[in-house]
Each structure stands twice: as C-alpha cells, then as structure tokens.
N, CA, C and O of each residue as an XYZ file, in Angstrom:
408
protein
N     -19.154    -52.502     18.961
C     -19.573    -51.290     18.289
C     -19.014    -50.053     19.001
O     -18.853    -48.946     18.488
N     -18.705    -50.460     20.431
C     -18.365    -49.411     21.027
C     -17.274    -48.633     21.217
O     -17.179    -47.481     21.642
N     -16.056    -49.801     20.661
C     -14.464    -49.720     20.448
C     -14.428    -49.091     19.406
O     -13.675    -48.118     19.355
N     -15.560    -49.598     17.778
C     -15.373    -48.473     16.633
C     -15.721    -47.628     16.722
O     -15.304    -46.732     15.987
N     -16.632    -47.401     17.607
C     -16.305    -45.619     17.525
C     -15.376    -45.266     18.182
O     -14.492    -44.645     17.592
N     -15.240    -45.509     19.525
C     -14.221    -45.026     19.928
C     -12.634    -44.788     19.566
O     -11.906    -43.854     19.904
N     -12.360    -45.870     18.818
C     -11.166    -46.325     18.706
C     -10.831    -46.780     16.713
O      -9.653    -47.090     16.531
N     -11.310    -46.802     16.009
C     -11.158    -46.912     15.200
C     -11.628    -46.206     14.169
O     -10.755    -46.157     13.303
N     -12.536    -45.671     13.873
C     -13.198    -44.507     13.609
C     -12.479    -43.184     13.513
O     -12.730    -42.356     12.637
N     -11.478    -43.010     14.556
C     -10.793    -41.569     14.768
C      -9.499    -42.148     14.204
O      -8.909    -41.347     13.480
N      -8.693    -43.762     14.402
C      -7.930    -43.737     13.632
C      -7.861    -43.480     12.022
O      -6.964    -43.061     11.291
N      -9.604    -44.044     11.719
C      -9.214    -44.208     10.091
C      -9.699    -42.823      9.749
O      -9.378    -42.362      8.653
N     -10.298    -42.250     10.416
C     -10.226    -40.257     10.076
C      -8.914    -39.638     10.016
O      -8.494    -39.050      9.019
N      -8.440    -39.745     10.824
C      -6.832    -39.265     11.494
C      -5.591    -39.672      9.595
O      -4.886    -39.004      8.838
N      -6.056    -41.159      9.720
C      -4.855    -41.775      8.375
C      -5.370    -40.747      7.201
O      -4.629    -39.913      6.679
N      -6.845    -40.946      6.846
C      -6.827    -39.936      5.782
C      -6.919    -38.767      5.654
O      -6.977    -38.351      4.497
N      -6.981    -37.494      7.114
C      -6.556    -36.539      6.784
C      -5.188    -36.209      6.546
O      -4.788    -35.239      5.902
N      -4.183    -37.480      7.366
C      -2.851    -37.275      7.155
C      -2.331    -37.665      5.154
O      -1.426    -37.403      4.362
N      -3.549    -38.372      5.209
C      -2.751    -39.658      3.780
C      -3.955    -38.286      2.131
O      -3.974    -38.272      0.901
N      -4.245    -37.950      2.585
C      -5.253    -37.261      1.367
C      -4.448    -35.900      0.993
O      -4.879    -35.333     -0.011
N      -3.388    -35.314      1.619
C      -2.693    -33.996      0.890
C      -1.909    -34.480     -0.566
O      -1.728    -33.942     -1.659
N      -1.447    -36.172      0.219
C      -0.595    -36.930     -0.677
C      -0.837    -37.001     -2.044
O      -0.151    -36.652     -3.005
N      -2.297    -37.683     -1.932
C      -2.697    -38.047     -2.982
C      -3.457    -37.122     -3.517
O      -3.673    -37.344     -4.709
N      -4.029    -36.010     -3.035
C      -4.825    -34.542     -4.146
C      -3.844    -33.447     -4.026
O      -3.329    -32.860     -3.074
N      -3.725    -33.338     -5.799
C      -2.510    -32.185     -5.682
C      -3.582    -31.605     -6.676
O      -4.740    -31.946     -6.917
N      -2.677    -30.485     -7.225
C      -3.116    -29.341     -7.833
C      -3.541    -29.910     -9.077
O      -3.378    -31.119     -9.244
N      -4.220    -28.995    -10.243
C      -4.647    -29.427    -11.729
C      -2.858    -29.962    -12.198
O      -1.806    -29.648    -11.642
N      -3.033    -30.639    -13.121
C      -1.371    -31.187    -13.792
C      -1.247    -29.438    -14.415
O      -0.389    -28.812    -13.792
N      -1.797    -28.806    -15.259
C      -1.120    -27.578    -15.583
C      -0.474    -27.035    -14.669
O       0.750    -26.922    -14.746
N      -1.349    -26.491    -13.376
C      -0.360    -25.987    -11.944
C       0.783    -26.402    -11.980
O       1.839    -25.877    -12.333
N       0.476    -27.581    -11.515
C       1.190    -27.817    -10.580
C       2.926    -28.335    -11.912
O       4.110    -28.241    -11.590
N       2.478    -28.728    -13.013
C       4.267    -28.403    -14.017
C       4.514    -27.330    -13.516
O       5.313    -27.339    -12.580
N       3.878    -25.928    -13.984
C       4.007    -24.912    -14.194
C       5.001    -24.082    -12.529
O       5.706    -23.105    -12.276
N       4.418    -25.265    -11.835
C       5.198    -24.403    -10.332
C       6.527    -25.421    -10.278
O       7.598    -24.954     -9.891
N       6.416    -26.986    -10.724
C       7.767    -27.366    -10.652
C       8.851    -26.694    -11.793
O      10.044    -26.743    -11.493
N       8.551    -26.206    -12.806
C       9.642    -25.509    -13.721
C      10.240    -24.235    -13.046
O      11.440    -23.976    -13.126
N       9.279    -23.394    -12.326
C      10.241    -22.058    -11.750
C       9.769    -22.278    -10.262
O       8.630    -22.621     -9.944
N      10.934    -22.002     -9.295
C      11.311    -22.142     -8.136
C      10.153    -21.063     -7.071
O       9.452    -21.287     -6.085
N      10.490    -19.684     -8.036
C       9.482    -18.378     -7.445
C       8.174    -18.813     -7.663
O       7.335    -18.191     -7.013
N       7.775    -19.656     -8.353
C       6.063    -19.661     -8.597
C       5.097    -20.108     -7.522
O       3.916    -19.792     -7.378
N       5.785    -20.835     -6.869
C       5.166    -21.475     -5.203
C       4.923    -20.167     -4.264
O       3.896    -19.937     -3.626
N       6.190    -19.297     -4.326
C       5.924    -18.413     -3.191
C       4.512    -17.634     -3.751
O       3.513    -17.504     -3.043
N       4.604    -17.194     -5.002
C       3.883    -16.615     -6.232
C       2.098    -16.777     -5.696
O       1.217    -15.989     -5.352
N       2.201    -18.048     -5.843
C       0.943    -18.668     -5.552
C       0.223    -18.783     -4.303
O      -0.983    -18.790     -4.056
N       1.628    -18.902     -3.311
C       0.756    -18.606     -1.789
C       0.861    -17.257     -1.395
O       0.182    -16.968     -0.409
N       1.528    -16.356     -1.900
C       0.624    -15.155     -1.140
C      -0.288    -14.546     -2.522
O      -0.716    -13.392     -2.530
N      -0.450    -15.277     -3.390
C      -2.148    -14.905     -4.018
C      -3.467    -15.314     -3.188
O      -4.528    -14.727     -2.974
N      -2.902    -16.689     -2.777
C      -4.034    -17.199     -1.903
C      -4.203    -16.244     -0.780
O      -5.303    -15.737     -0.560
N      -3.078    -15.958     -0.006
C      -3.530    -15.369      0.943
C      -4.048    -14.372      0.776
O      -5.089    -14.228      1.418
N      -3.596    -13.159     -0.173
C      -4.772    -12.167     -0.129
C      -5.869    -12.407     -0.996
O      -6.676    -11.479     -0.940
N      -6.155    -13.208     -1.686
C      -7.573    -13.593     -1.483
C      -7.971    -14.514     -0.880
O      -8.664    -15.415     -1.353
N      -7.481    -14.397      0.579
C      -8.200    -15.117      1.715
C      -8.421    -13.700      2.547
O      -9.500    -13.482      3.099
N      -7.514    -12.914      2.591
C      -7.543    -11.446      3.197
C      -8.600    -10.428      2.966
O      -8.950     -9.682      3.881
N      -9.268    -10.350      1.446
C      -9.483     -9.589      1.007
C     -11.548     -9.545      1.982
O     -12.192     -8.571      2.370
N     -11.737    -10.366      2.000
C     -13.374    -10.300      2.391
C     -13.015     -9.877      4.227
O     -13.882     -9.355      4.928
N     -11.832    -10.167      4.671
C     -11.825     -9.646      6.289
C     -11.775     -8.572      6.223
O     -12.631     -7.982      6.881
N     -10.622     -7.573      5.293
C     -10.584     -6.265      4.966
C     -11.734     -5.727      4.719
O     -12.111     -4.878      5.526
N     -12.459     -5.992      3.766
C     -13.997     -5.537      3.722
C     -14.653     -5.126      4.863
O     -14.993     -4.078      5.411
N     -14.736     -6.804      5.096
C     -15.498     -6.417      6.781
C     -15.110     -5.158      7.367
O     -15.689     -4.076      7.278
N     -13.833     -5.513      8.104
C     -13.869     -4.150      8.561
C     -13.109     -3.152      7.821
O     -11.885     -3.270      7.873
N     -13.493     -2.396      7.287
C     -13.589     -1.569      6.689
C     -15.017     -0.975      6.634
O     -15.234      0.224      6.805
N     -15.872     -1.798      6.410
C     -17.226     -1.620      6.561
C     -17.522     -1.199      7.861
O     -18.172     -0.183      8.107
N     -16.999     -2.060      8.808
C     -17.352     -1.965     10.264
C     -16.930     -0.669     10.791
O     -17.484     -0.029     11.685
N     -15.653     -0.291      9.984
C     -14.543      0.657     10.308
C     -15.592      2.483     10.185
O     -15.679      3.502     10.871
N     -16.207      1.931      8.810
C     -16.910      3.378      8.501
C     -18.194      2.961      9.284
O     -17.845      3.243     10.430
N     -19.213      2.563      9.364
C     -20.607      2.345      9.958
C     -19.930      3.280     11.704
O     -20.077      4.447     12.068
N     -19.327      2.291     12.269
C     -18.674      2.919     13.390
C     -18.265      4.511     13.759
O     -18.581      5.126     14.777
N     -17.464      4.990     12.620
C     -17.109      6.472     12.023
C     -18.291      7.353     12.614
O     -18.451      8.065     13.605
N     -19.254      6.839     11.198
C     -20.664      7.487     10.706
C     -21.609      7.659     12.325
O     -22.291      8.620     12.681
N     -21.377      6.555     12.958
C     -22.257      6.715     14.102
C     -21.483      7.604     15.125
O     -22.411      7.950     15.856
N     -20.574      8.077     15.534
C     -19.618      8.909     16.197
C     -19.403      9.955     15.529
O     -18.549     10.582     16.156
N     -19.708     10.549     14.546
C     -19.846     11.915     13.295
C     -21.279     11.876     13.746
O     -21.481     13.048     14.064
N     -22.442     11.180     13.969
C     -23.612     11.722     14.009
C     -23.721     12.031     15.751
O     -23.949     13.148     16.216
N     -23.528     10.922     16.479
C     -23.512     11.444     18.259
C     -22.935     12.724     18.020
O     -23.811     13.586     17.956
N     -21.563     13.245     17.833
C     -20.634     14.331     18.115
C     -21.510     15.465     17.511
O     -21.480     16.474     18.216
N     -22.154     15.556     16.582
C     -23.313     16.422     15.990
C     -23.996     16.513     16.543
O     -24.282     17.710     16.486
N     -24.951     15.809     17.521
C     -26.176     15.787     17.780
C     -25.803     16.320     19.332
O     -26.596     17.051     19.923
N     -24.583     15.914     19.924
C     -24.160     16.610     20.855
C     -24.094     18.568     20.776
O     -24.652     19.497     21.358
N     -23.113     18.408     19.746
C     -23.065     19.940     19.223
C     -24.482     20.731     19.314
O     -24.645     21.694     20.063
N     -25.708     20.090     18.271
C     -26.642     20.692     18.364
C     -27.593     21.314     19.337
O     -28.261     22.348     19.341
N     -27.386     20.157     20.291
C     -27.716     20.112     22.017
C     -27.092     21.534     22.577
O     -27.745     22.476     23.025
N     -25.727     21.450     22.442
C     -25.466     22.624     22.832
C     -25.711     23.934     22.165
O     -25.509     24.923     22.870
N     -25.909     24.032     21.551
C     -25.671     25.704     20.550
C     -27.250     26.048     21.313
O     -27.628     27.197     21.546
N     -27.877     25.075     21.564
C     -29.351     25.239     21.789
C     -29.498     25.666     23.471
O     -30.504     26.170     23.972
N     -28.329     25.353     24.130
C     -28.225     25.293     25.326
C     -29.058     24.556     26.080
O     -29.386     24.907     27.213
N     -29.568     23.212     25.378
C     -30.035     21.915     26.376
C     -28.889     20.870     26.564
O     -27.998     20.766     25.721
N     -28.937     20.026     27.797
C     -28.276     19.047     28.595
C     -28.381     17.832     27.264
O     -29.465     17.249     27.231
N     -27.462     17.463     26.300
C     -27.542     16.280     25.861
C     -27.718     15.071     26.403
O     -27.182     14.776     27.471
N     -28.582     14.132     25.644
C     -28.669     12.975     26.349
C     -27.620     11.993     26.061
O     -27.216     11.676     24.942
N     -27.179     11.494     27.325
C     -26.236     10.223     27.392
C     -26.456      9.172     26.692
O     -27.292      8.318     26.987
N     -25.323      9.140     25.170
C     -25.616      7.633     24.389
C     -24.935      6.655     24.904
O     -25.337      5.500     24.760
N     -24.049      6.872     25.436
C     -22.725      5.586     25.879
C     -23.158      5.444     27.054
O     -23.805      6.301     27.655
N     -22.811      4.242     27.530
C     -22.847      3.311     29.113
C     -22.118      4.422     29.835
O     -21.209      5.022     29.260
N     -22.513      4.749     31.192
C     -22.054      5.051     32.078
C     -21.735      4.385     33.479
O     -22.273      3.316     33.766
N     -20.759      5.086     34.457
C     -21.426      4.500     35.546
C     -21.667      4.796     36.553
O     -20.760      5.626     36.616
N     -22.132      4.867     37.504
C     -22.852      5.514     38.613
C     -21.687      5.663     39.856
O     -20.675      4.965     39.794
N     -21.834      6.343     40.664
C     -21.297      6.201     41.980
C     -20.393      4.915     42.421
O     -19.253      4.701     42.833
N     -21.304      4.352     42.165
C     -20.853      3.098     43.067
C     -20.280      1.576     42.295
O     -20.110      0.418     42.676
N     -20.059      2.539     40.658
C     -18.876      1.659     39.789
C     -20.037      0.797     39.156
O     -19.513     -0.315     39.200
N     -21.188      0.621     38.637
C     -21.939      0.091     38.283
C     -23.140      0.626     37.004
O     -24.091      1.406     36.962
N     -22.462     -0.283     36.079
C     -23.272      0.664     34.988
C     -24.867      1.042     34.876
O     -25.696      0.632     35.688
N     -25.064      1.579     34.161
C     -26.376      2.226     34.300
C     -26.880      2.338     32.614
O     -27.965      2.842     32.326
C-alpha cells in the first residue's frame, strides 16, 4: 500500500495530466472554426488573456484609488492641522533614534 502511494499514484496522476490536453479539445464549432483561418488561434488567446487580465486590473485599480483617497484625506487633515497652527499627528510608521520603529 505503501509503494501506491508513493510510487504509483503520482505516476498515474502525472500520465493523465500529460495524456488529458490530448483527448479534451475545444466545442467541434471552435475548434473547425480555428482550423479554417490561421489568425483565429492568436485571436482567441489574447481574448483569453484579457479576460484573465481584466478582474487583476480591477483590483488594483480599486486598490489604486482607496490608496489615493486615503493620502488626499492624511494631506488634508495635515493641512488643517496647520492653518490651525497645531503639531499634526503622525499617521505613518516612524523611527526613533536608534533605527527602530515606533
């Protein structure tokens, strides 16, 4: 029992991730439709890719403005501090003397 896992188990995983591209291809419409024109393959993989792209872009983009918005409100709240002529308080990590944050 101890050889199949070890040892046979990872071969017969290994054969059918190698042996399963073989045998699952695309719907039969596709896949005529990409053997008749030569351009339709390239066509098709960079569709995939940007909609594989498109939800990372989001992200950040999202991340991109939230980030913005919070550095537009510190830089304000700094400003306000001053016009008022009080010592703003420190939002970001600093570090002390002796190289050690605080």
């Amino acid at each position: 029992m101890n050889c199949f896992r070890r040892v046979v188990l990872p071969m017969a995983l290994a054969l059918l991730v190698i042996g399963l591209p073989s045998i699952a291809s695309a719907c039969p419409m596709c896949n005529q439709s990409i053997q008749e024109d030569k351009s339709l393959p390239f066509a098709y993989q960079a569709s995939i890719l940007f909609m594989l792209a498109i939800p990372f872009s989001l992200a950040g983009g999202l991340g991109g403005l939230i980030w913005y918005k919070f550095r537009q409100h510190e830089r304000a709240t700094q400003a306000a501090y001053a016009l008022q002529g009080l010592q703003p308080i420190p939002v970001h990590l600093h570090t002390d003397d002796r190289g050690m944050r605080v």
